[in-house]
MISE-106945 format. One line per 5 residues: for each residue x, y, z of C-alpha. Coordinates in Angstrom, 3 decimals, always signed. Layout:
N
X/Y/Z ~ ...
//
This chain:
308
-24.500/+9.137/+10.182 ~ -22.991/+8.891/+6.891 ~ -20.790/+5.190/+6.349 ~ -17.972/+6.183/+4.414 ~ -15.481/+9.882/+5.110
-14.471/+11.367/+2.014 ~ -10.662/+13.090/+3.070 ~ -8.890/+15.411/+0.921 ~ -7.181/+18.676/+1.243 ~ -6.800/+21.244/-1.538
-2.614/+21.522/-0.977 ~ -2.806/+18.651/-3.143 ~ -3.775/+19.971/-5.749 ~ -0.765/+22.673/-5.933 ~ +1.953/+19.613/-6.046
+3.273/+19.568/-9.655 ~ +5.665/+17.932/-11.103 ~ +5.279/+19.306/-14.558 ~ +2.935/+19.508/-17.528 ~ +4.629/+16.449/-19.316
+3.722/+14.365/-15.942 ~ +0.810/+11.617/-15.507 ~ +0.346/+12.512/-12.069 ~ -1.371/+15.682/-12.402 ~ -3.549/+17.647/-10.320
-6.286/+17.179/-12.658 ~ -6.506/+13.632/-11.490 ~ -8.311/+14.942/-7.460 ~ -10.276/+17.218/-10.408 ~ -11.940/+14.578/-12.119
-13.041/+12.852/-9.325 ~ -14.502/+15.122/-7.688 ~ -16.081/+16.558/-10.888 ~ -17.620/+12.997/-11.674 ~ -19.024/+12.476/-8.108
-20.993/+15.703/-8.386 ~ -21.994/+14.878/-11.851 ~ -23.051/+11.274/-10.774 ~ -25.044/+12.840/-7.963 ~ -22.994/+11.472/-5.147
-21.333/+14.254/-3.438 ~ -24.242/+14.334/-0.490 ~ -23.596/+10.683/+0.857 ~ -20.317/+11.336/+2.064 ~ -18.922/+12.824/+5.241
-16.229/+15.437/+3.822 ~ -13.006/+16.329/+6.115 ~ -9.670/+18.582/+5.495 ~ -6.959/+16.167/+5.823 ~ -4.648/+17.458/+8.521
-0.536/+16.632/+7.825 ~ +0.849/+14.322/+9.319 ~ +3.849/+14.429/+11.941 ~ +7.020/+13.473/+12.404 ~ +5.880/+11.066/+14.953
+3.405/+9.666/+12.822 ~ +5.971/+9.550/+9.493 ~ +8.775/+8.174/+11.396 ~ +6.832/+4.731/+12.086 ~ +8.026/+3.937/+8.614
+10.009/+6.324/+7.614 ~ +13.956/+7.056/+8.435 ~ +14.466/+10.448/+10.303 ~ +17.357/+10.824/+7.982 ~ +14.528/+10.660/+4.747
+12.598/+13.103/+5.974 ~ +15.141/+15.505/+6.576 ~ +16.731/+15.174/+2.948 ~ +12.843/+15.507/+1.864 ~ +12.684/+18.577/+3.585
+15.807/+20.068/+2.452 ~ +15.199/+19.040/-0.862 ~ +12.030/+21.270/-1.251 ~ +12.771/+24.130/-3.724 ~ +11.416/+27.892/-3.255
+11.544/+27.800/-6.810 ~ +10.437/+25.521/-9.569 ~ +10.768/+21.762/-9.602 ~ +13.652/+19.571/-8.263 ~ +13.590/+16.410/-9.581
+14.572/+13.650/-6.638 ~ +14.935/+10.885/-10.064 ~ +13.866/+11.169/-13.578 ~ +9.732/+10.534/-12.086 ~ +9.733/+11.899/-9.010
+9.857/+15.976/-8.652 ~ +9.382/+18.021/-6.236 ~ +7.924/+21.928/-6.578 ~ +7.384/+24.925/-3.563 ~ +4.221/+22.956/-2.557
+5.005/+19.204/-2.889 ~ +5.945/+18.919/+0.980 ~ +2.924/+20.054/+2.336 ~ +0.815/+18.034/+0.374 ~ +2.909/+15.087/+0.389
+1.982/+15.532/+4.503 ~ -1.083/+15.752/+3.874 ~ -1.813/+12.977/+1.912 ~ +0.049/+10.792/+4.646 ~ -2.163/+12.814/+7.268
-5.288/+12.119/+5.281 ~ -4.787/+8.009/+6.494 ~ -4.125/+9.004/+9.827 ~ -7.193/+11.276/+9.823 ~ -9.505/+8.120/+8.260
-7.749/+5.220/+11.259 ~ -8.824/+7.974/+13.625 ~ -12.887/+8.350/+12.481 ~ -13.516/+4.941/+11.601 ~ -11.527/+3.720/+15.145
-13.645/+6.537/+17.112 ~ -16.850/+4.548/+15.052 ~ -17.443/+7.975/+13.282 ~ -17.451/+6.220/+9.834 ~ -17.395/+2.978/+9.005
-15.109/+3.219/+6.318 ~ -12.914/+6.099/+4.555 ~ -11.706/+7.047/+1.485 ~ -9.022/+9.175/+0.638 ~ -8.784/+11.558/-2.559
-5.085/+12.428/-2.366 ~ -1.918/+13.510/-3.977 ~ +1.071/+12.623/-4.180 ~ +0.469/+8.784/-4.148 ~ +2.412/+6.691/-1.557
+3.014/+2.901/-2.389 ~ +6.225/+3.175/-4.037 ~ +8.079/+5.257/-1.389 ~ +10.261/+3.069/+0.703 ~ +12.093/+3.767/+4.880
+14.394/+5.591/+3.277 ~ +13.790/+6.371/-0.184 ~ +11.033/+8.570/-2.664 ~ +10.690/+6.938/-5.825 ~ +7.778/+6.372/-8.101
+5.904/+9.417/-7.587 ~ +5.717/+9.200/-3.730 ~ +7.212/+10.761/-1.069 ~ +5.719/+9.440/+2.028 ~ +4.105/+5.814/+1.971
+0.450/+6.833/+3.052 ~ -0.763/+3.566/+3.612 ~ +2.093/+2.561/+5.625 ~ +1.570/+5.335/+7.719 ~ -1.731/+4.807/+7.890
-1.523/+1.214/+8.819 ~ +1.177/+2.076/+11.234 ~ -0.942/+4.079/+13.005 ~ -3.273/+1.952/+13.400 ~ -1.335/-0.610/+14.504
+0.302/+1.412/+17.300 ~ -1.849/+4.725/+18.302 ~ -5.105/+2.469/+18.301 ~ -3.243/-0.881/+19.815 ~ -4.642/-2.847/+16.937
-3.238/-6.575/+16.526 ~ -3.202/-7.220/+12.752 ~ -3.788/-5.082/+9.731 ~ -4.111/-6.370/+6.198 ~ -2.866/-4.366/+3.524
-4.616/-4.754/+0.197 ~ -2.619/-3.455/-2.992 ~ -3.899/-3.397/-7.320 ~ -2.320/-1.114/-8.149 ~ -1.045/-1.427/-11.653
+2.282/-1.214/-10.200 ~ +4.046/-3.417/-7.044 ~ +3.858/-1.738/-4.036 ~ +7.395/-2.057/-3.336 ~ +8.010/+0.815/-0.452
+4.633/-0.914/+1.445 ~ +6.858/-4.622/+1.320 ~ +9.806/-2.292/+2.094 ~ +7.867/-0.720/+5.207 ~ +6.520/-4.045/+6.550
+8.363/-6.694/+5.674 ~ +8.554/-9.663/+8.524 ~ +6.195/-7.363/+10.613 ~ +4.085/-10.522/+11.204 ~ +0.565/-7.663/+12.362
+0.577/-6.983/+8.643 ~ -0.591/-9.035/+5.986 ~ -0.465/-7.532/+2.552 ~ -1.748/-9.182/-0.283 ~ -1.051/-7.345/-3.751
-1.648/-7.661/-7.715 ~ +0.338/-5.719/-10.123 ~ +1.699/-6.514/-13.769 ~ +5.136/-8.164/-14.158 ~ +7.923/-7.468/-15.902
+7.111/-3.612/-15.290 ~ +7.841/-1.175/-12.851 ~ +9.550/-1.602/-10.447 ~ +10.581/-4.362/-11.293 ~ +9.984/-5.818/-7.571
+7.951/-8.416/-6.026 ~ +8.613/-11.581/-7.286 ~ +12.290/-12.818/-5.604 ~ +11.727/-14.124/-2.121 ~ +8.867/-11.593/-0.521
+8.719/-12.030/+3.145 ~ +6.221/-14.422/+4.527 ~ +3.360/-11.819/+5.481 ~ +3.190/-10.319/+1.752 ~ +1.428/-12.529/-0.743
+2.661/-10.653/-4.393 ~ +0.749/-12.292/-7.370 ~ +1.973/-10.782/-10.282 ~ -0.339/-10.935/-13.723 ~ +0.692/-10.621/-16.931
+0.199/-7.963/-19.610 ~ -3.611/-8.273/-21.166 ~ -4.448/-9.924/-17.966 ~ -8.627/-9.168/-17.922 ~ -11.246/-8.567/-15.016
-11.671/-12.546/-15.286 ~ -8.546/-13.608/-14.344 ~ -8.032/-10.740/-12.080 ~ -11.139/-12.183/-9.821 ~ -9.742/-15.697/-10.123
-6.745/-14.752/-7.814 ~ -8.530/-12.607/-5.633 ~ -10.843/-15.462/-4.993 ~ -8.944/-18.369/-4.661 ~ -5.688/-16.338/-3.395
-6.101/-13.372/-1.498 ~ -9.456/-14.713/-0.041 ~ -8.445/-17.738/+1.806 ~ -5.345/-15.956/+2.974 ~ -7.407/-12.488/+4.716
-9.591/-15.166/+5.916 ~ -7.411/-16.894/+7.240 ~ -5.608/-14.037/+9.036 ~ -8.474/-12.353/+10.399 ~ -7.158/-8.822/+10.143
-9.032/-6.242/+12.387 ~ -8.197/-3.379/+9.672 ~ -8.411/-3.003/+5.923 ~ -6.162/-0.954/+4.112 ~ -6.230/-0.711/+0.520
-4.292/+1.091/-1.889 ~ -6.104/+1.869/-4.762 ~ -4.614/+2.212/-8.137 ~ -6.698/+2.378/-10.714 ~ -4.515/+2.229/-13.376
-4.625/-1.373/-14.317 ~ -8.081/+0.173/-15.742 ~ -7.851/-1.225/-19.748 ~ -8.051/+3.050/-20.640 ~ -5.242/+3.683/-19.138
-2.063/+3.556/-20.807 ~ +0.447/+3.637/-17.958 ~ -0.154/-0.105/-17.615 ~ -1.125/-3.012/-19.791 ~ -3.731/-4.718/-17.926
-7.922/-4.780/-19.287 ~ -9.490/-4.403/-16.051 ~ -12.825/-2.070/-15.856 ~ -14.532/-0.306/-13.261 ~ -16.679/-3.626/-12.624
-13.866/-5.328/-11.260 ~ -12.775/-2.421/-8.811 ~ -16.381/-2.274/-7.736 ~ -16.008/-6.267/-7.417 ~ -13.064/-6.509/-5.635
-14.195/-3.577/-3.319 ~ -17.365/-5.818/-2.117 ~ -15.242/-8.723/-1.652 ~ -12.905/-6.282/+0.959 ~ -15.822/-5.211/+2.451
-16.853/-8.687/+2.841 ~ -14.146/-10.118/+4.581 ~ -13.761/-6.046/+6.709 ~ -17.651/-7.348/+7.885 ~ -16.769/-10.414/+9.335
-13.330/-9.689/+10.702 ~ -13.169/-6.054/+11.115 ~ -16.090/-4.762/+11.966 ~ -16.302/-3.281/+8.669 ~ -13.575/-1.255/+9.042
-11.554/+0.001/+5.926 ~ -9.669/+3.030/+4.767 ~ -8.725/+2.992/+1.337 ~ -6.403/+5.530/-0.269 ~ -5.678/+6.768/-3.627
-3.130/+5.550/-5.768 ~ -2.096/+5.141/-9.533 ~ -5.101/+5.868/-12.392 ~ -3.666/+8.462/-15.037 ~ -6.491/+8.298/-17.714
-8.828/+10.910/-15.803 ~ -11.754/+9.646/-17.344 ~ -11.511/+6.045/-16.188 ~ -9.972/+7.209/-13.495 ~ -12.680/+9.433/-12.081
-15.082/+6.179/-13.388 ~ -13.413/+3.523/-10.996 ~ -13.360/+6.250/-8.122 ~ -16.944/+6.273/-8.383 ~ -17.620/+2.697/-8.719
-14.863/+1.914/-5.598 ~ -16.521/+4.597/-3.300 ~ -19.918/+3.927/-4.150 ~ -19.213/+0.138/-3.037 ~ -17.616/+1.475/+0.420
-20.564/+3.512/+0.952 ~ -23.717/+1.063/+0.140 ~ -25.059/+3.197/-2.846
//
């Protein structure tokens, strides 16, 4: 048996939002390019990820959002939903299957199929809020994922893990004062969205790092922040959304991090998934717009979750 699922589905690769956008199908490209190059592609289990359903969407999402989602899906060229989020002919069946792909992962590492999961997916999901698409997501994938988790598979308390370059605003938004869900996040402040630091609800733990902040610093707060505070929770479920963008490449974002401190922070997750969790974690694609680096941390992140 192979440790770690590798989920993706080619639909989301035909979401566009235009050739002047970051978020570009080239970025499920690279990855996958760089894991064949770097030898790796034969130590994963691979799996189509299925979309998800209503059911499974509405657990965090407003019936009225996805209806307006729905509607709002041209036949025709791209409809912009604000000035960075767009939607083309193919966005809404890839945006459900990206949130699918997390339900897919709870389901093989619950059934003890895999021991942990990663998901190569597009459009991203932390930004996307009950009742709003913002930030280049639609659906919030982890949420759903989480959710799912939480209430197909009876679980008791999830953490939510979040460094992305960006605050994972639409996760807080989801799961706010839900007191099975811990999420502890990084992300660089002031910068979009501009959320995260006024009174976050008891269960999130938002430390936000300055421009320039380096790898160093970076592993200071996970250690003496984020590790007392899983530990302390005992969650019986890792989530992370991973956002490689804080990568020192990329230019989204101003922080100097480098693929040894995604592969660090990934064995400190696995760490605390070992002793609490039976080792279970599915992690999900985020930010990362420099498709070298990009493809780089992927590599380093997954090759962590699958002992290579």
């Amino acid at each position: 048996m192979t440790s770690t699922a590798f989920i993706s589905h080619s639909d989301c690769q035909l979401h566009d939002m235009g050739s002047y956008h970051p978020e570009t199908p080239e970025r499920l490209h690279a990855i996958s390019d760089h894991m064949i190059a770097q030898g790796l592609d034969s130590y994963f289990s691979y799996h189509e990820a299925p979309p998800a359903t209503f059911q499974q969407l509405k657990r965090v999402h407003t019936a009225a959002h996805l209806e307006r989602l729905k509607r709002a899906a041209p036949e025709l060229g791209i409809v912009h939903l604000d000035p960075d989020t767009a939607m083309n002919r193919y966005t809404w069946q890839a945006a459900l299957r990206a949130a699918g792909a997390g339900v897919k992962a709870v389901d093989l590492v619950m059934a003890g199929d895999v021991e942990n999961a990663f998901c190569a997916v597009r459009p991203p999901g932390h930004h996307a809020e009950r009742a709003a698409a913002m930030g280049f997501c639609f659906f919030n994938n982890i949420a759903v994922a989480a959710a799912h988790a939480l209430e197909a598979h009876h679980l008791s308390r999830v953490a939510v893990i979040d460094f992305d370059v960006h605050h994972g605003n639409g996760t807080e938004d989801c799961f706010k004062k839900d007191p099975r869900v811990l999420m502890v996040s990084t992300f660089q402040h002031p910068f979009y969205p501009y959320s995260g630091t006024v009174s976050p609800a008891a269960n999130m733990l938002n430390i936000p790092l300055g421009r320039g902040t380096d790898g160093e610093e970076f592993r200071r707060v996970v250690s003496d922040l984020w590790m007392p505070r899983l530990h302390e929770f005992r969650p019986e479920m890792l989530f992370i959304s991973a956002g490689f963008d804080g990568h020192y490449e990329d230019e989204m974002g101003g922080l100097k991090l480098l693929e040894k401190d995604y592969a660090w922070v990934t064995e400190q997750m696995k760490q605390v998934a070992e002793e609490h969790a039976q080792g279970r974690i599915v992690s999900m694609l985020e930010g990362g717009y420099s498709l070298s680096a990009l493809a780089r941390s992927v590599v380093a992140h997954i090759r962590v979750l699958a002992a290579i």
